[in-house]
C-alpha positions as CSV (number, residue, x, y, z in Angstrom):
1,X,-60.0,78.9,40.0
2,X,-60.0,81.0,36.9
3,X,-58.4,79.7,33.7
4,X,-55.3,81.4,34.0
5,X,-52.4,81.0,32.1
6,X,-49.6,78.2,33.4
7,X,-46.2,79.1,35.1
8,X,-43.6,78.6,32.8
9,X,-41.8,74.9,33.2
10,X,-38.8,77.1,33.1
11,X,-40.1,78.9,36.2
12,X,-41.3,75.6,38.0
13,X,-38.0,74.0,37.6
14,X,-36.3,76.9,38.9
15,X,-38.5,77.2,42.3
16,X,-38.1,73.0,42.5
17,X,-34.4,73.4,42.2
18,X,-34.4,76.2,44.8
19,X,-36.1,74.4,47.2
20,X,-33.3,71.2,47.0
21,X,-30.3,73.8,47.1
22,X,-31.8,75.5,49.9
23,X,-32.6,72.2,51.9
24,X,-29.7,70.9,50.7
25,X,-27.0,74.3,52.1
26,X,-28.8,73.8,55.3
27,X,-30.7,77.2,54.8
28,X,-34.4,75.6,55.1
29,X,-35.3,73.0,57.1
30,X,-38.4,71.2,57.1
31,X,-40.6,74.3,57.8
32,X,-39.2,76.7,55.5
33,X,-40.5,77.7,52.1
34,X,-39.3,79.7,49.0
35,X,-41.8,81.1,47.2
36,X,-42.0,83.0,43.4
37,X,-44.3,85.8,41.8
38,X,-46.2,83.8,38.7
39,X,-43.9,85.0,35.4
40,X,-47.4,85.2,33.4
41,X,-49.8,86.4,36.3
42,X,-48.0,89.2,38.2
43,X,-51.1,88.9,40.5
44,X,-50.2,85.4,41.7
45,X,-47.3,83.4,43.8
46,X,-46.2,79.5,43.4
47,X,-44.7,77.8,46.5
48,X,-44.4,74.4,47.9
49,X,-47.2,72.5,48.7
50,X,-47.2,71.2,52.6
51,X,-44.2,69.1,52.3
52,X,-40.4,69.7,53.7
53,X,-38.2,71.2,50.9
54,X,-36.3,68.7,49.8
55,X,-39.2,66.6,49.4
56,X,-40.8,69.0,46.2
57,X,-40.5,67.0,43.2
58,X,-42.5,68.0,40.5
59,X,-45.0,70.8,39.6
60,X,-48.0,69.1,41.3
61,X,-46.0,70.0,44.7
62,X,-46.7,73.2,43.9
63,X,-49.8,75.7,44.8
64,X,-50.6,79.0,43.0
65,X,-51.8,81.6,45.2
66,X,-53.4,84.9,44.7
67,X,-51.2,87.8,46.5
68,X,-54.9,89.2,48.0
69,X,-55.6,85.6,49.6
């Protein structure tokens, strides 16, 4: 991986957070996801890592992901 600038905290709080309301309303389940475009890399993603919703904690949870694969 390139040395790209981090997601904000600010960013990574919101899409944990997102994640436990979703779980939590009853809108994910364990297989759904909520992903966000990268504030500082508008060529990059962040979702969950492969873990139910409710389970993403912390920013090590999380993968950043190219939008070309």
């Amino acid at each position: 991986m390139t040395n790209s600038p981090s997601a904000s905290v600010e960013l990574i709080d919101d899409l944990v957070s997102a994640n436990h309301i979703l779980a939590r309303q009853g809108v994910l389940d364990g297989f759904g996801h909520v992903s966000v475009r990268h504030d500082r890399r508008g060529d990059r993603f962040l979702i969950a890592r492969s873990m139910a919703p409710a389970l993403v904690m912390y920013h090590w949870a999380l993968s950043t992901l190219r939008l070309d694969g």
